[in-house]
FIGU-34172 format. One record per residue (C-alpha): residue number from 1; residue in one letter; x, y, z. Coordinates in nm, 4 decimals, padded with zeros to 6 digits, m for minus. Layout:
! residues N
+-----+------+----------+----------+----------+
!  nr ! rest !        u !        v !        w !
+-----+------+----------+----------+----------+
! NUM !    a !        X !        Y !        Z !
...
+-----+------+----------+----------+----------+
END
This chain:
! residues 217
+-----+------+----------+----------+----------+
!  nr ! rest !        u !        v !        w !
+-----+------+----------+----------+----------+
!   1 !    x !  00.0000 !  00.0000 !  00.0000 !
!   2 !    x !  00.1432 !  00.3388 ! m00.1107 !
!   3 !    x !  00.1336 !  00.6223 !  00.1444 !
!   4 !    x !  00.0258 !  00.9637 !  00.1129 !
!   5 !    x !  00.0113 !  01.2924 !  00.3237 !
!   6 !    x ! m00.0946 !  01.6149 !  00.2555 !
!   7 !    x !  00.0665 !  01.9432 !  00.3630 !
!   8 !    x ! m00.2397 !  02.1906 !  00.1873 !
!   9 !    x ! m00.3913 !  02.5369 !  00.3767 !
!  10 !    x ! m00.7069 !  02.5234 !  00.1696 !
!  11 !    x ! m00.9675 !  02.3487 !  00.3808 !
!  12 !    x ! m01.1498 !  02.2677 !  00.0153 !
!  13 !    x ! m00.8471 !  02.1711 ! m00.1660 !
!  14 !    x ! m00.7397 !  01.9303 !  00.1613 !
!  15 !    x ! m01.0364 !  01.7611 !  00.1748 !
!  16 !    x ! m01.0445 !  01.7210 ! m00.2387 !
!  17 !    x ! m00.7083 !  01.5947 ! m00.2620 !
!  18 !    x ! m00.7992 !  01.3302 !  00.0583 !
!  19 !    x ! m01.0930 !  01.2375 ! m00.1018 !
!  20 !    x ! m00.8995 !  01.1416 ! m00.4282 !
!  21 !    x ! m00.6852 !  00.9599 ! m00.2617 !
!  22 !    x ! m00.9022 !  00.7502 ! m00.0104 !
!  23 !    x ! m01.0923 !  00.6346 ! m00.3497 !
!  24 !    x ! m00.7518 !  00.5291 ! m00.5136 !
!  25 !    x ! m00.6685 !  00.1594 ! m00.5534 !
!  26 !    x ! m00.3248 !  00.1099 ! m00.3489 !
!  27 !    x ! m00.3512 !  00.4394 ! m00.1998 !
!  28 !    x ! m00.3907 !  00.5073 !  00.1833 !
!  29 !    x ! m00.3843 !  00.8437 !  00.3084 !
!  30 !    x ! m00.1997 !  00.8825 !  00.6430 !
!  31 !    x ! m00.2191 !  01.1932 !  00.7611 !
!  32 !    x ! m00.3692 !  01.5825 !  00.6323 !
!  33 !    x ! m00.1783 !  01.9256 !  00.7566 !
!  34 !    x ! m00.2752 !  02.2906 !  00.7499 !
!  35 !    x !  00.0904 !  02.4277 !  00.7980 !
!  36 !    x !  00.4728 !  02.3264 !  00.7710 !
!  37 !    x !  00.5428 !  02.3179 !  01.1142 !
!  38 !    x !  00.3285 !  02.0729 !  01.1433 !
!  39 !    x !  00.4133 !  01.8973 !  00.8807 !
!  40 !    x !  00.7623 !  01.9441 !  00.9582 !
!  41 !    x !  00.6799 !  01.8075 !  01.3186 !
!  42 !    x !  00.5135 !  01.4461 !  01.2668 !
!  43 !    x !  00.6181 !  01.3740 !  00.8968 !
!  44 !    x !  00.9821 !  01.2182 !  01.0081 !
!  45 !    x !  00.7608 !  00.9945 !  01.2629 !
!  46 !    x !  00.4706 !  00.9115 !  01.0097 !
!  47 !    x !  00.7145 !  00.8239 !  00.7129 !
!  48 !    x !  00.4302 !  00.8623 !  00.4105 !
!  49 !    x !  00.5867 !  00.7099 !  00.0941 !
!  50 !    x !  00.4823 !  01.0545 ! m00.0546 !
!  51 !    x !  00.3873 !  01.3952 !  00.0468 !
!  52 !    x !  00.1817 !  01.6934 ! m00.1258 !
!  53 !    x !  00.2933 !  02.0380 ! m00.0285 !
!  54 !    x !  00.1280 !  02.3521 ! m00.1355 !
!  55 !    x !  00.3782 !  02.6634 ! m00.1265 !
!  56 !    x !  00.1576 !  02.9374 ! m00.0003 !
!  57 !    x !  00.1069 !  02.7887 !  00.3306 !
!  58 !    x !  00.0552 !  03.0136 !  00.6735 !
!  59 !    x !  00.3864 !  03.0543 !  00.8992 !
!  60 !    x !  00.6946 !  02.8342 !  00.6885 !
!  61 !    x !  00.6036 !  02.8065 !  00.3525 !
!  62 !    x !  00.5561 !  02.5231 !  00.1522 !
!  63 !    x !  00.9435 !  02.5104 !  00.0044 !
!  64 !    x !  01.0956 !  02.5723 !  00.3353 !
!  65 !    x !  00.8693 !  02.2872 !  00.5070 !
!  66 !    x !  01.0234 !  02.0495 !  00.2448 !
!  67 !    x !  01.3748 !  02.1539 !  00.3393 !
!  68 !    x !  01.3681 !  02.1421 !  00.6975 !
!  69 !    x !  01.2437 !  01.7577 !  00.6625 !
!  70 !    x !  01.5243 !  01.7584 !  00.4357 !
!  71 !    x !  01.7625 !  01.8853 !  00.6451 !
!  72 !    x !  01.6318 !  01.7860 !  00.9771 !
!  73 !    x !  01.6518 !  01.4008 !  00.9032 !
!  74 !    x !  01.8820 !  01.3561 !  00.5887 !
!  75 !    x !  01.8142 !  00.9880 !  00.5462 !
!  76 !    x !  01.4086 !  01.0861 !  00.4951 !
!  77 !    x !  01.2383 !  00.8680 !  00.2285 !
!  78 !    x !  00.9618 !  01.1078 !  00.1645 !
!  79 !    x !  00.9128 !  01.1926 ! m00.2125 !
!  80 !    x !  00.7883 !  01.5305 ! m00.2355 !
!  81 !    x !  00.5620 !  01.6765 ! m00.5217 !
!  82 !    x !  00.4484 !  02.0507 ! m00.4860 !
!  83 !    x !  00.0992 !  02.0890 ! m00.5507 !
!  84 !    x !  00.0353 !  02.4404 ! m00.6103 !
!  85 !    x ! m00.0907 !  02.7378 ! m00.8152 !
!  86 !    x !  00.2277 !  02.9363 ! m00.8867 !
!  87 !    x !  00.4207 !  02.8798 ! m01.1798 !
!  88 !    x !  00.7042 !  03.1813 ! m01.1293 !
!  89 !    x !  01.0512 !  02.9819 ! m01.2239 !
!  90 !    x !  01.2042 !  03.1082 ! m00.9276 !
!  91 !    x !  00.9649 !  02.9696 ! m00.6867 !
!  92 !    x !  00.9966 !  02.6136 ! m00.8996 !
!  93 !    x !  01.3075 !  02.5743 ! m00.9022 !
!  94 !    x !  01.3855 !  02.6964 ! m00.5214 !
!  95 !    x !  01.1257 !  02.4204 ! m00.4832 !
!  96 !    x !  01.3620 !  02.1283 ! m00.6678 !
!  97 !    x !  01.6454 !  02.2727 ! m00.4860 !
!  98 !    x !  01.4524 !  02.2160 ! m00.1533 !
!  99 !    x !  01.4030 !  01.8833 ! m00.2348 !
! 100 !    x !  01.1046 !  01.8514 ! m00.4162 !
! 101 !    x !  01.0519 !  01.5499 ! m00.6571 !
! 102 !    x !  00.7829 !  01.7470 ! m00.8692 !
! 103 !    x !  00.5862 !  02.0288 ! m00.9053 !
! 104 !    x !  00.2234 !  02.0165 ! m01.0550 !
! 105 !    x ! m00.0039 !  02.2759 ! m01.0673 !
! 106 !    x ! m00.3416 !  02.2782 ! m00.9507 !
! 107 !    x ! m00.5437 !  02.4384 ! m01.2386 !
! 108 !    x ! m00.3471 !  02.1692 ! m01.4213 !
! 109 !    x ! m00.3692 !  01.8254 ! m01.2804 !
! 110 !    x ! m00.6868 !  01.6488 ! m01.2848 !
! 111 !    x ! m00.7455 !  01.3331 ! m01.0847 !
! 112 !    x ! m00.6067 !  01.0979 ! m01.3127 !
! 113 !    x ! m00.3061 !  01.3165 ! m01.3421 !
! 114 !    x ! m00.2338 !  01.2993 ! m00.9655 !
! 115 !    x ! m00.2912 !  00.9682 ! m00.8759 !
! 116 !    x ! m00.0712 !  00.9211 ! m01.1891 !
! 117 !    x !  00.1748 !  01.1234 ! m01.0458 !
! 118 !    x !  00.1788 !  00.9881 ! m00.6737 !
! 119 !    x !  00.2520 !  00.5999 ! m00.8782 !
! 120 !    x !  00.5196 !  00.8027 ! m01.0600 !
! 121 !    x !  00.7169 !  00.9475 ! m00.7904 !
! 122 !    x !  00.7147 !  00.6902 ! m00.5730 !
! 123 !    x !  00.8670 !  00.4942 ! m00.8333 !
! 124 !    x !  01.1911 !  00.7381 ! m00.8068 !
! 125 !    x !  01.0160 !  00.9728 ! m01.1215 !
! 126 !    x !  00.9962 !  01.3585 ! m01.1535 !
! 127 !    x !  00.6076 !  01.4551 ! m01.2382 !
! 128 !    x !  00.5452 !  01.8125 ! m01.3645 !
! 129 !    x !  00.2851 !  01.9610 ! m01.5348 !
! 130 !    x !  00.4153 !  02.0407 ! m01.9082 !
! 131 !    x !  00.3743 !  02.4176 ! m01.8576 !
! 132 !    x !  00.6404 !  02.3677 ! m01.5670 !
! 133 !    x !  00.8467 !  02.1239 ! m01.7914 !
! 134 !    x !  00.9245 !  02.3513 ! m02.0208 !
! 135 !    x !  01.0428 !  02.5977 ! m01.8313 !
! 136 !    x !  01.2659 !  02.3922 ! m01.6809 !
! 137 !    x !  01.3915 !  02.2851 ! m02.0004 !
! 138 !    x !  01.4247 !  02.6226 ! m02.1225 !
! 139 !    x !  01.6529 !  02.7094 ! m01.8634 !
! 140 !    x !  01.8840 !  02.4308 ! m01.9414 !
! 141 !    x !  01.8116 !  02.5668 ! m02.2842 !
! 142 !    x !  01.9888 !  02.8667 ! m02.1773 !
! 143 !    x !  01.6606 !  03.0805 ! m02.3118 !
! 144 !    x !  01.5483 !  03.3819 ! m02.1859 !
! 145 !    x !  01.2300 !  03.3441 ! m01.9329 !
! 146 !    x !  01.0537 !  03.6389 ! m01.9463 !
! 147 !    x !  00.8478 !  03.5022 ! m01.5941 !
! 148 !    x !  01.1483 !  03.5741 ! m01.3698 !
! 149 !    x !  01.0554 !  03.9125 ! m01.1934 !
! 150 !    x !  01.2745 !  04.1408 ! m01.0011 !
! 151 !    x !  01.1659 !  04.4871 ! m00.8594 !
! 152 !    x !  01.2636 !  04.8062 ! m00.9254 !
! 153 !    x !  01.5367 !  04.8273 ! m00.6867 !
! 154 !    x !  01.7102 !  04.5251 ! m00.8244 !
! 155 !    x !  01.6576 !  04.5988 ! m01.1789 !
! 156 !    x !  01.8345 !  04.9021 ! m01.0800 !
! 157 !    x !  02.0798 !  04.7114 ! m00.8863 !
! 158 !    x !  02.1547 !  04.5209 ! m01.2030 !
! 159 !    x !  02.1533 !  04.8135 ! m01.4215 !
! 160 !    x !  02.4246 !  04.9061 ! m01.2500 !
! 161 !    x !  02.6387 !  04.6032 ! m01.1830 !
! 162 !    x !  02.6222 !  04.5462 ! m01.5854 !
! 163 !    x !  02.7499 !  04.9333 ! m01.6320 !
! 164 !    x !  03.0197 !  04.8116 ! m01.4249 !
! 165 !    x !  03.0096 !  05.0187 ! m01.0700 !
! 166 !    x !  03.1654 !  04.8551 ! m00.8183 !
! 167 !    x !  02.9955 !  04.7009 ! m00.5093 !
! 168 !    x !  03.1309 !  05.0374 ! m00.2998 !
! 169 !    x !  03.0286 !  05.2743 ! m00.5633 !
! 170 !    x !  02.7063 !  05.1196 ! m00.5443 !
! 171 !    x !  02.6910 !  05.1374 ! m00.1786 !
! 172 !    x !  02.7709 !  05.5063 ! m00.2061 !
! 173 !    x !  02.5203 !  05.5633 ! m00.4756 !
! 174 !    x !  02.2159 !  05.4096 ! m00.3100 !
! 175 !    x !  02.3686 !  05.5495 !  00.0263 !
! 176 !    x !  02.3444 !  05.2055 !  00.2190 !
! 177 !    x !  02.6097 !  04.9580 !  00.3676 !
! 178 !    x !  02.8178 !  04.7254 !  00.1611 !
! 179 !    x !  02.7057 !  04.4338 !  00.2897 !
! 180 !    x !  02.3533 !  04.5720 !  00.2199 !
! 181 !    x !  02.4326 !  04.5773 ! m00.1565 !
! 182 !    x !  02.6045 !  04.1984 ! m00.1064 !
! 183 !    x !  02.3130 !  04.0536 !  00.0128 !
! 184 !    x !  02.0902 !  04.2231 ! m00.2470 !
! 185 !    x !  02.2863 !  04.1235 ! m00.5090 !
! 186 !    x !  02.2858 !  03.7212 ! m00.3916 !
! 187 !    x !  01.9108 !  03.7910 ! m00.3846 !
! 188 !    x !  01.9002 !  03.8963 ! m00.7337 !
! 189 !    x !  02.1626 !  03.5960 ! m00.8252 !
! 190 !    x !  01.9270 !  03.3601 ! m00.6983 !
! 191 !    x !  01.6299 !  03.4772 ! m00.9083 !
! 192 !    x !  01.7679 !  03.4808 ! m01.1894 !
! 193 !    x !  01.9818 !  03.1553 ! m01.1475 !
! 194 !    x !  02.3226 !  03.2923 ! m01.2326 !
! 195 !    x !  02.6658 !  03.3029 ! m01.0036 !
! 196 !    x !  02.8392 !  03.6412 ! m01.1573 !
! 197 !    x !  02.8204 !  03.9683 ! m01.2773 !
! 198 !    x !  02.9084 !  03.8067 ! m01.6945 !
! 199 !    x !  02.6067 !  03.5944 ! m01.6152 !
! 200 !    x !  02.3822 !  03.8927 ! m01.4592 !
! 201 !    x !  02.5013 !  04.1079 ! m01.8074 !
! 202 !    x !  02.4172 !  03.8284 ! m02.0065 !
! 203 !    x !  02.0865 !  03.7999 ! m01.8738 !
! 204 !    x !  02.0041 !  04.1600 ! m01.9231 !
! 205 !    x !  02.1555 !  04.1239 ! m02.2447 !
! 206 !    x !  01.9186 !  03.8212 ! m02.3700 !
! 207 !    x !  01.5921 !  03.9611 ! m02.2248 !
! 208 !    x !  01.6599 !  04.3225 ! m02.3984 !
! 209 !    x !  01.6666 !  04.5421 ! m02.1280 !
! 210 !    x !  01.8380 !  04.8176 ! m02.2805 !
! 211 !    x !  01.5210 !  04.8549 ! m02.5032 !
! 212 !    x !  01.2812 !  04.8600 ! m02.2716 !
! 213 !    x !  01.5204 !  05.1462 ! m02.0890 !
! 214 !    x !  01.5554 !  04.9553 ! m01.8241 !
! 215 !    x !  01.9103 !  04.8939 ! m01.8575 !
! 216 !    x !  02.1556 !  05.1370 ! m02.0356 !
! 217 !    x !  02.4185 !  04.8487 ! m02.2141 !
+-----+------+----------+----------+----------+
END
């Protein structure tokens, strides 16, 4: 018998994705959770086969419940799918780097699909909903996404990292610390997936920016 918890805010999407799965052949539904910490507090004990965590979730979000199971017992056999309705890359792939095994949306994913899905990661597979496929792929690809979103202090932050200031001129010219600007900058690094200033230039490079004024090149 495969088991399956749920880690889901939504009092009607918890009791729709527990219904699903008490009517599934081979499924058996262990336990149901409104938030990560309590997730994060009986999971290790329950062991579920399998685990669906929204993201949006009150207190510790979905991605950070994942990792602190992750984290807190390394040898965890849990295979996590995100079930949720955000599809912004950076949330996706902070997801996979959490730990998750796959990310479906819920717009997306039918019955069929999920119970599908639950088989397939069990099974050691990676489920996601095409839409999320492909921008996985895409990234890999090296393409452009246009669904990565910064705001406009760190599309000014990058404007001027690719016009070359330095980390102290940029401290000066925003009048905050240096380590301020250090940290902001990892922040932006992180969104857009990239470890350098070349790679932060390149980026602004491939999605235009200069044209849309954003970013004088």
């Amino acid at each position: 018998m495969l088991t399956v918890a749920i880690v889901e805010d939504d009092d009607r999407d918890r009791e729709l994705l527990s219904r699903h799965i008490r009517r599934a052949q081979g499924l058996r539904l262990v336990s149901a959770y409104a938030t990560g910490e309590e997730a994060v507090r009986r999971l290790p004990h329950e062991k579920p086969k399998v685990a669906l965590v929204d993201i949006k979730l009150p207190g510790i979000d979905g991605i950070e419940c994942i990792r602190r199971l992750k984290q807190g017992v390394p040898n965890l056999s849990i295979r996590f799918i995100v079930m949720t309705g955000h599809k912004d890359t950076t949330l996706i792939f902070d997801a996979l780097r959490a730990g998750a095994h796959g990310y479906l949306l819920k717009d997306k994913t039918s019955s069929k699909t999920l119970l599908s899905a639950i088989k397939e990661v069990a099974t050691g597979g990676g489920p996601m909903t095409p839409e999320v496929a492909s921008q996985v792929i895409a990234y890999f690809e090296g393409k452009p996404n246009p669904r990565i979103s910064l705001t406009d202090k760190e599309w000014s932050l990058l404007r001027d990292l690719t016009e070359g200031l330095s980390y102290k001129e940029i401290a000066s010219k925003l009048s905050i610390s240096l380590n301020t600007v250090r940290k902001r900058i990892r922040v932006i690094y992180d969104k857009l997936h990239v470890h350098s200033r070349n790679d932060a230039a390149k980026f602004a490079q491939d999605q235009q920016l200069a044209r849309s004024g954003r970013v004088k090149m």
